[in-house]
FIDO-960994 format. One line per 3 residues: number of its first residue (from 0); their letters; for each residue x negated, y, z negated of C-alpha. Coordinates in steps of 0.1 Angstrom, whole numbers, plus 5000, padded with zeros to 4 digits. Each point is the difference from the previous one (the first is absolute). Example, Ala and Ser with C-alpha at 12.3 -4.5 7.8 and 13.67 -1.06 7.14 Angstrom:
<nodes>
0> AS> 4877,4955,4922; 4986,5034,5007
</nodes>
This chain:
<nodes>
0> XXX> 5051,5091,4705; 4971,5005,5022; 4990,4973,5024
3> XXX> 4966,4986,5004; 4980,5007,5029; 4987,4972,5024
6> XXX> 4968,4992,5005; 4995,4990,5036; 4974,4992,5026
9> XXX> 5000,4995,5034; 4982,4969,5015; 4991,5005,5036
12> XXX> 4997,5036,5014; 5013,4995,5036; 5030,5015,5022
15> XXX> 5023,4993,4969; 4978,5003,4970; 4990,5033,5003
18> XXX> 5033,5014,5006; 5016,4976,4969; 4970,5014,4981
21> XXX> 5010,5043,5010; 5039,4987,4994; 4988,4991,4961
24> XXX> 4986,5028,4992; 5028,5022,5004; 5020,4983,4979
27> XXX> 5005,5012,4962; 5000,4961,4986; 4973,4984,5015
30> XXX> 4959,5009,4996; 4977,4991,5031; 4971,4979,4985
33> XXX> 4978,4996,5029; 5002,4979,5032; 4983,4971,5009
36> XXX> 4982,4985,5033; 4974,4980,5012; 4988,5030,5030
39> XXX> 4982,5029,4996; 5016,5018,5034; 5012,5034,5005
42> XXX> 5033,4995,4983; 4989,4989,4968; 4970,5026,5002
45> XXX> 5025,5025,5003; 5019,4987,4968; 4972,5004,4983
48> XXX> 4993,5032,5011; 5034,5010,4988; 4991,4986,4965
51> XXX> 5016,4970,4999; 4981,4969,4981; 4991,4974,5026
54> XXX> 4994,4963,4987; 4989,4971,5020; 5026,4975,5003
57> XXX> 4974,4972,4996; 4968,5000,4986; 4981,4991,5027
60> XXX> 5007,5037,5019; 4984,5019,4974; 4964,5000,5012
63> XXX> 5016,5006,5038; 5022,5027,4993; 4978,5022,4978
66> XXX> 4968,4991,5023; 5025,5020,5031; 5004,5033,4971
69> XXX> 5028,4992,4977; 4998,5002,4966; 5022,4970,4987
72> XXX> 5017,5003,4967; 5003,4967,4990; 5011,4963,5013
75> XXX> 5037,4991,5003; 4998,4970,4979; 4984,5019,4972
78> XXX> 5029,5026,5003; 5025,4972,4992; 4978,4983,4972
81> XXX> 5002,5034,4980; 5041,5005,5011; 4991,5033,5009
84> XXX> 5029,4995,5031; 5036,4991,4997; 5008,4995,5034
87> XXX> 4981,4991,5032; 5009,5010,5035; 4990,4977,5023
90> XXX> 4989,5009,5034; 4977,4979,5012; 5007,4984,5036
93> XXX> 5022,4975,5006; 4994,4968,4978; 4970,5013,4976
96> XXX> 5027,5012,4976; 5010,4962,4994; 4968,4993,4996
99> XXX> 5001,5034,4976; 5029,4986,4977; 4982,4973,4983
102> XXX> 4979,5028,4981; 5027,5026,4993; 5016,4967,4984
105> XXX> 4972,4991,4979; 4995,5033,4984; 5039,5008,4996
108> XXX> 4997,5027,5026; 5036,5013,5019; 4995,5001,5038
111> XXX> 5017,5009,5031; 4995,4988,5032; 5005,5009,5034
114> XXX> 5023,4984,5030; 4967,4983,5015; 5004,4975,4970
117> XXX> 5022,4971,5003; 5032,5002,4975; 4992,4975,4981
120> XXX> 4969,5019,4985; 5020,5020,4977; 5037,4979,5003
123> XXX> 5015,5038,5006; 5000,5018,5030; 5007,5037,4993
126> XXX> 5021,5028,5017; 5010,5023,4973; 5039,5011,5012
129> XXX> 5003,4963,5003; 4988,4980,4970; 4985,5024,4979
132> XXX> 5013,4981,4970; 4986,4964,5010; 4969,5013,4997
135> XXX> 5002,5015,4961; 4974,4988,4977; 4982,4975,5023
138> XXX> 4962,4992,4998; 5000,5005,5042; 5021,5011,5029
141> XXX> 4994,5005,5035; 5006,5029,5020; 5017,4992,5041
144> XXX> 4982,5006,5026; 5011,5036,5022; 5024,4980,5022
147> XXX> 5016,4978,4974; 5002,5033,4977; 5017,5021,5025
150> XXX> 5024,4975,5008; 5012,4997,4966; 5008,5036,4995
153> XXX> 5016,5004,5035; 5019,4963,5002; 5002,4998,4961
156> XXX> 5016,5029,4998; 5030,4990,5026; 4998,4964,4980
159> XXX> 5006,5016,4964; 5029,5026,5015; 5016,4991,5027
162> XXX> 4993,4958,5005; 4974,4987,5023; 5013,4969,5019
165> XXX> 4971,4997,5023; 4963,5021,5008; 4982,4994,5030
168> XXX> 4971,5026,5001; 4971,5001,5024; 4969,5017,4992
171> XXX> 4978,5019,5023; 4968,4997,4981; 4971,5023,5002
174> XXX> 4964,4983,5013; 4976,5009,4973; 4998,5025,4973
177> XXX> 4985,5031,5010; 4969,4994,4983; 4991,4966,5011
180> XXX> 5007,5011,5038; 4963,5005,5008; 4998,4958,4994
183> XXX> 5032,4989,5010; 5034,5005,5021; 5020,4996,5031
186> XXX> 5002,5025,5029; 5025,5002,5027; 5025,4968,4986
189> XXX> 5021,4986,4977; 4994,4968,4983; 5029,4979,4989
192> XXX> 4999,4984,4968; 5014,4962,5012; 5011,4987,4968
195> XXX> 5040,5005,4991; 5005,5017,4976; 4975,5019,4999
198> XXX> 4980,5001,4960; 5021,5030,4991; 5033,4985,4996
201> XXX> 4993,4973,4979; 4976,5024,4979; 5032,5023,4995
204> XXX> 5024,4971,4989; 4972,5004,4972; 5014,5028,4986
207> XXX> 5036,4998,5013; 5006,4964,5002; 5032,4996,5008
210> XXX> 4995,5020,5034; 5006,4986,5035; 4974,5015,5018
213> XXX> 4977,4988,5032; 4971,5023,5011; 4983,4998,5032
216> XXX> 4964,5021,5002; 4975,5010,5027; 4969,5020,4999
219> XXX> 4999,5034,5020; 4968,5016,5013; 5004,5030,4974
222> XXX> 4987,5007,4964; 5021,5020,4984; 5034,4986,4982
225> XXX> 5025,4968,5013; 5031,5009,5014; 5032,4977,4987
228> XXX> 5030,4994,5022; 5031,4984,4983; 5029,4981,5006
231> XXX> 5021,4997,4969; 5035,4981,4994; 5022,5015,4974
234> XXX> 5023,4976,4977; 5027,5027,5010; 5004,5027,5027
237> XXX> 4977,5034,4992; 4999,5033,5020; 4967,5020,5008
240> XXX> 5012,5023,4973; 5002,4969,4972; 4962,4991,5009
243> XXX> 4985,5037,5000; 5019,5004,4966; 4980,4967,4985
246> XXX> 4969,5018,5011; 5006,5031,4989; 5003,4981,4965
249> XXX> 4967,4982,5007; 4967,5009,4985; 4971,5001,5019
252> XXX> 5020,4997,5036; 5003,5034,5018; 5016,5010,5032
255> XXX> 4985,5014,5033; 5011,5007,5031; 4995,5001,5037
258> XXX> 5015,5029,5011; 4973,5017,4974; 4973,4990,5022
261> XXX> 4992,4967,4974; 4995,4976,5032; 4977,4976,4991
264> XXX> 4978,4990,4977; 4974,5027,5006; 5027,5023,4993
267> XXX> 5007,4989,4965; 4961,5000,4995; 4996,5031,5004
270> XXX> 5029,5012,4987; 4987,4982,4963; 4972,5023,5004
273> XXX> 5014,5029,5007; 5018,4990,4966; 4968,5010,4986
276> XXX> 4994,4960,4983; 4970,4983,4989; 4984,4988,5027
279> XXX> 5035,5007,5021; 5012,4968,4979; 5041,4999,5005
282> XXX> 5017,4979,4969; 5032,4998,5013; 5016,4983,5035
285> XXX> 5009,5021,5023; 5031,4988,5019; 5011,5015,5030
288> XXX> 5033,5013,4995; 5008,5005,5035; 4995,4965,5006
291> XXX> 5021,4987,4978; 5033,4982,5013; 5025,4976,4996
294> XXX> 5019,4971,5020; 5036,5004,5012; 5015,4981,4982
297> XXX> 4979,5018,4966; 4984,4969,4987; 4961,5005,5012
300> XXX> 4980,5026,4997; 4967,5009,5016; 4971,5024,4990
303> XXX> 4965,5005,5008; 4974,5013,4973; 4964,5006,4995
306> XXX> 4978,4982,4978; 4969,5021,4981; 4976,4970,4995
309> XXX> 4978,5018,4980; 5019,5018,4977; 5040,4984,4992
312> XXX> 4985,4974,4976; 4984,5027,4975; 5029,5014,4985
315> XXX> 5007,4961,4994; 4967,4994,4986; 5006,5026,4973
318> XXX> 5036,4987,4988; 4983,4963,4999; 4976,5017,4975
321> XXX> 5035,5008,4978; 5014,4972,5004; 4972,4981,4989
324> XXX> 4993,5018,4971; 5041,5009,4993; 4990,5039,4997
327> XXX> 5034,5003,5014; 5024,4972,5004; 5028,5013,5027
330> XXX> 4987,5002,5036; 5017,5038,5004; 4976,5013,4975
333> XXX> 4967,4988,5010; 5010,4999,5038; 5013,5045,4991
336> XXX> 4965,5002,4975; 4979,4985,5031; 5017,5023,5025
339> XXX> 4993,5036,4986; 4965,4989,4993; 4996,4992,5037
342> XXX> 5026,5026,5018; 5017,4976,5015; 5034,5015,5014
345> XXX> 5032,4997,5014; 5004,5024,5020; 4976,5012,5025
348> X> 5012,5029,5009
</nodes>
């Protein structure tokens, strides 16, 4: 039986748009309709350049986006109206996709949302080796944020195979994202985020909710990843051999290493370029293998990982699209389907 192909559109062309947007058109069961915004800047020029249909997302931009050169296709609204899309993407900033649901609703429109939404916009938060299934069928569902997501591949994983008793993680976040630093940012500091637990514990027990986990966050003077250190209390003793085993099994978590030169984070930058990746987008969380450890007595274990802000949620993205729609059912096949399409790997090397 052949499967239908999903209409889809992305709704806000920024950091993660235009990489969710790339991500869907390499994959066999899903058709790119367009994107949609409400700027005419270089990014969006540049989609249309490649061909890509640009819509406004509200009416109101039309006569301001084509008076700065681009030739817009249509008005999102209208789009909807003639159910020419099966399945929104919505990446516009924080809060505006709330304010976005009430019209996918009314015109029976599938949506995803990203981690800058509240959970309660879809009622589903969504990491795909996690709770793939919850998600089957639904009218919405919302994608974590990059923190939350990478904690529940790394900590979910131990959870589901080994027994989490306790998480504490603290998160070393990066200032700004790299194209906003010529407005904003922090230089030479680090800026504690005072409230305990910090947002991205709570937002994980979204997905995994019957996790003990407390996170603690600041904000570094860098743009490029977070870096994750983690405490973690087994239900039973574990060796550093039992935890690389559970990541080996992992999808979308990698090792790196020190003593390869992997230092920091600029190390695992460059090193996701050198990959030869969109953009030098890395999928996966690298963990540092050398840095893993356990207590004496074998019932914690720490590890230190990086966090690709830009990049871990699209693989997640596309499986929400699947699950959504039910073109597969079982998390292993969408999550192995979404993989080849993006070369995301194992093994580095």
């Amino acid at each position: 039986m052949v499967k239908p192909i999903v209409k889809t559109l992305v709704n806000g062309y920024g950091v993660i748009g235009k990489r969710v947007a790339d991500a869907i058109l390499r994959q066999p069961d899903m058709k790119l309709v367009g994107v949609a915004d409400i700027v005419a800047d270089w990014r969006v020029k540049l989609a249309a350049a490649r061909g890509l249909p640009i819509y406004a997302s509200i009416a109101d931009k039309v006569t301001d986006m084509e008076r700065k050169g681009l030739r817009v296709s249509g008005i999102l609204e209208d789009l909807l109206k003639r159910g020419e899309v099966d399945v929104v993407i919505d990446c516009t900033p924080a809060k505006i996709g709330a304010r976005n649901r009430e019209l996918y609703e009314r015109h029976g429109v599938k949506a995803v949302f990203q981690g800058g939404e509240k959970h309660e916009v879809a009622g589903v938060s969504f990491v795909a080796q996690r709770n793939y299934s919850e998600a089957l069928g639904r009218q919405f569902v919302r994608v974590v944020s990059c923190n939350t997501t990478a904690i529940c591949r790394v900590v979910g994983a131990a959870h589901e195979k080994i027994g989490v008793k306790k998480a504490r993680v603290v998160i070393f976040r990066r200032a700004v994202d790299v194209w906003e630093s010529s407005r904003a940012g922090i230089m030479n500091t680090v800026v504690p985020e005072l409230q305990v637990p910090s947002h991205h514990g709570p937002d994980a027990r979204t997905v995994i909710r019957d996790l003990d986990i407390v996170t603690m966050a600041a904000k570094g003077s860098h743009n490029l990843y977070h870096l994750h250190m983690a405490m973690i209390e087994t239900r039973s003793k574990v060796s550093v051999e039992d935890i690389v085993r559970v990541i080996e099994e992992e999808p979308r978590v990698i090792f790196v290493s020190g003593e390869d030169g992997v230092e920091g984070l600029n190390s695992v930058f460059e090193l996701s370029r050198d990959l030869g990746r969109p953009r030098g987008d890395l999928y996966e969380i690298p963990i540092w293998r050398d840095g893993i450890s356990v207590s004496s007595n074998g019932t914690e274990i720490y590890m230190m990982w990086a966090t690709p802000n830009e990049s871990n949620v699209v693989p997640e993205n596309v499986d929400a699209i699947r699950a959504l729609t039910e073109l597969e059912r079982e998390a292993r096949m969408s999550i192995s389907k979404t993989d080849e399409c993006l070369g995301v790997i194992k093994r580095i090397y």
